[in-house]
N, C-alpha and C positions, 0 to 999 in steps of 0.2 A: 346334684344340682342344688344353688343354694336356691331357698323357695323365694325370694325377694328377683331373683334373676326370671324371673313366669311374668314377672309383671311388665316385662316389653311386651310381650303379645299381648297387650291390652290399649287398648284407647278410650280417649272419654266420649261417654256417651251423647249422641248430639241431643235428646231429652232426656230428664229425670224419671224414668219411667221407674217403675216397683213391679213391674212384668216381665215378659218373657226375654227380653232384652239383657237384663242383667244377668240373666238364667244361661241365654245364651255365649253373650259375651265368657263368661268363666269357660265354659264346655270349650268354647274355643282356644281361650288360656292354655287351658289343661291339654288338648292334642299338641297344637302348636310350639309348645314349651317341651314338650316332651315327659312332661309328669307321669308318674306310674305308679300303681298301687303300692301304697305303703310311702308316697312321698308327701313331703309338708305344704302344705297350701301357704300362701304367702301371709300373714299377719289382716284381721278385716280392713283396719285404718290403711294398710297400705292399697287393698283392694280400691275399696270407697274413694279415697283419694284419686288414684290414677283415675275410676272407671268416673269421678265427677259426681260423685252420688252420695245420699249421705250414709254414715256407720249402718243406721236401724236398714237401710235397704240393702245391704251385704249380708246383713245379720237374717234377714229374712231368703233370703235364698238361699243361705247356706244352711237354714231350718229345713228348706224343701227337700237338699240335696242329703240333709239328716235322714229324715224321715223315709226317703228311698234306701235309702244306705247304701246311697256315692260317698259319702264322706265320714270320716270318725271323729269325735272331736277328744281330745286329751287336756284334762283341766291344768290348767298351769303350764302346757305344753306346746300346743298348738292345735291346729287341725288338718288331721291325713287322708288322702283317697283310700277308699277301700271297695270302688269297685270300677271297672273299666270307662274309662270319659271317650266317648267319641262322637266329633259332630258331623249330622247328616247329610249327606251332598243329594238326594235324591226330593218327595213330596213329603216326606214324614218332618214335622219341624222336630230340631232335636230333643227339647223336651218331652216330646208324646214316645220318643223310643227311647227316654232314657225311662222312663215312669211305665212304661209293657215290660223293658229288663226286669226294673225290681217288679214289677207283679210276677213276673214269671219264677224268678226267685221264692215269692212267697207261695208260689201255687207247687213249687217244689216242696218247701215247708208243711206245707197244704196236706200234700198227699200222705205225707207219712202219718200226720196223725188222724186224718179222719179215714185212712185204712182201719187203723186200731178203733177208733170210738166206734167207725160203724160197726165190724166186726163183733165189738162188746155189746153193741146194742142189740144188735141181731139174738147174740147168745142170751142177754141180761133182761129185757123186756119183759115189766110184765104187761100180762094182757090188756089191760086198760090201756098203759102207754102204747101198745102195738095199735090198740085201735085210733087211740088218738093222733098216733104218726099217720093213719090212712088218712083220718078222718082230715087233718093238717095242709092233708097234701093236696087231698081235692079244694078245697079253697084256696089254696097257692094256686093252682092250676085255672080254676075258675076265676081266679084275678088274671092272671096272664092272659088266658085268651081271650076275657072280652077288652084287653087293653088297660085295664086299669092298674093306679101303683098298685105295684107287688114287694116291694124290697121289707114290708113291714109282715106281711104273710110269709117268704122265704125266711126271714130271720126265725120264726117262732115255729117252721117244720125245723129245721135247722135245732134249733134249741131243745125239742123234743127228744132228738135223736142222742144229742148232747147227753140230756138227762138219762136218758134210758140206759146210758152206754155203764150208769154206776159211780160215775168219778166226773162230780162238777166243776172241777178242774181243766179237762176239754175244753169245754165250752168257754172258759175265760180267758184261756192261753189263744185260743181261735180269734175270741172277739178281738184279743191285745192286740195280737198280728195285724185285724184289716184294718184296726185302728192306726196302727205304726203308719203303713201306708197311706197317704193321704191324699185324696187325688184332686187335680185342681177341679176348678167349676167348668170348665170349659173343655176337661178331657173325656176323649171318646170310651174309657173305662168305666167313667160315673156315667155315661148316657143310660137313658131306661132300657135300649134297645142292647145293650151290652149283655152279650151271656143268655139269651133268650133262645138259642140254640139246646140246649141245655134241658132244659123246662122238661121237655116230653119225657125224658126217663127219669124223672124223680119220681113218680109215678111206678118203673119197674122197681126205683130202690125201697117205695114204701113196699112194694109187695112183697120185696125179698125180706125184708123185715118183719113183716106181719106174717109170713110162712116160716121167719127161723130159721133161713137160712144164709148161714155166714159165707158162704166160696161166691155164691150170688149176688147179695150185698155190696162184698170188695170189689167184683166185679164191676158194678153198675157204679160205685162210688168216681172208680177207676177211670169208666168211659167217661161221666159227668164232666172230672176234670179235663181230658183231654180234650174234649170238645172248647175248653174253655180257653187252654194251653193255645190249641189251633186259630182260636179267635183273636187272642192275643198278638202271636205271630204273624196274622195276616193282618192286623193294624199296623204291626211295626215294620213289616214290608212294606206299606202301602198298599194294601187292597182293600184297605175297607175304608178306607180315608177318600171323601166325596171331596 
């Protein structure tokens, strides 16, 4: 398909919005056009044009759908799908289950290496660090249950573990990752209450850390994620969406 031929399934937008609107509009491009991974998105100017909007508000959506990694871009080339567009017919608007995809994606990413770093850390720690991982955790914890921010206490258990593991490398390649992903203001993945599921057994993984044991550790690292995987999923069903 030529990519200029996607641009019938488009209309102009009856406002200028720099929202969800342009975000969605494309998503619907893309099913309706019949676009598929690996295929060229149509030129921005030709985007902007049709959808009535200007270049910088094309430019910006297609940063968001960067950032996910729906799209790739090819300098001098163009820019191609690189991962599945489909829009929602149910509660979920399609932005909140294209942006659970790529998290999920990245919680795939996820697992593989913080298998390895806990395990290193488990093995690597020395005693000081094992207690500071405890000590880390009860104040992670004691922010959570009395309700207050925690995102700055979870980072710096996190980071510990990071350190401990031998190779500060981890810990950069991890941050890089949630950094990639960018989540809007308004998504149910940045809310405080996201992932709070979670909490009670970081507590088993300091312990399996502070005893030195590795099969335990993966273990507990393992269940964390999936709790996090299932919370994921049940946003992007609709079940956790008010």
């Amino acid at each position: 398909m030529r990519p200029d031929s996607a641009l019938d399934y488009l209309e102009p937008l009856e406002t200028r919005t720099r929202g969800v609107a342009v975000l969605d509009a494309l998503a619907d491009m893309v099913e309706r056009s019949g676009l598929t991974i690996g295929d060229r998105l149509p030129p921005e100017v030709s985007l902007a044009t049709t959808l009535g909007v200007g270049r910088s508000t094309i430019r910006e959506a297609l940063n968001r759908w960067e950032g996910l990694g729906i799209i790739r871009r090819r300098r001098g080339d163009g820019t191609y799908l690189s991962a599945r567009v489909q829009t929602s017919r149910g509660l979920v608007p399609t932005m909140v289950r294209l942006e659970g995809e790529a998290l999920l994606r990245l919680l795939e990413i996820r697992r593989t290496l913080e298998n390895d770093v806990v395990r290193k850390a488990t093995i690597n720690a020395s005693p000081k660090q094992r207690r500071q991982i405890s000590s880390l955790c009860d104040i992670l914890l004691i922010e959570v249950n009395a309700g207050r921010p925690w995102r700055k206490a979870d980072h710096e258990f996190h980071a510990a573990i990071y350190d401990a593991s031998g190779n500060p490398m981890y810990g950069q390649i991890l941050a890089n990752l949630d950094h990639a992903l960018e989540r809007g203001t308004a998504s149910p993945f940045g809310a405080d209450n996201f992932g709070l599921d979670s909490f009670p057994i970081h507590r088993d993984l300091a312990d399996a850390i502070v005893a030195a044991d590795p099969v335990r550790a993966v273990e507990i690292i393992n269940q964390l994620l999936d709790i996090v995987v299932d919370e994921v999923q049940a946003i992007i069903d609709g079940n956790m969406l008010s």
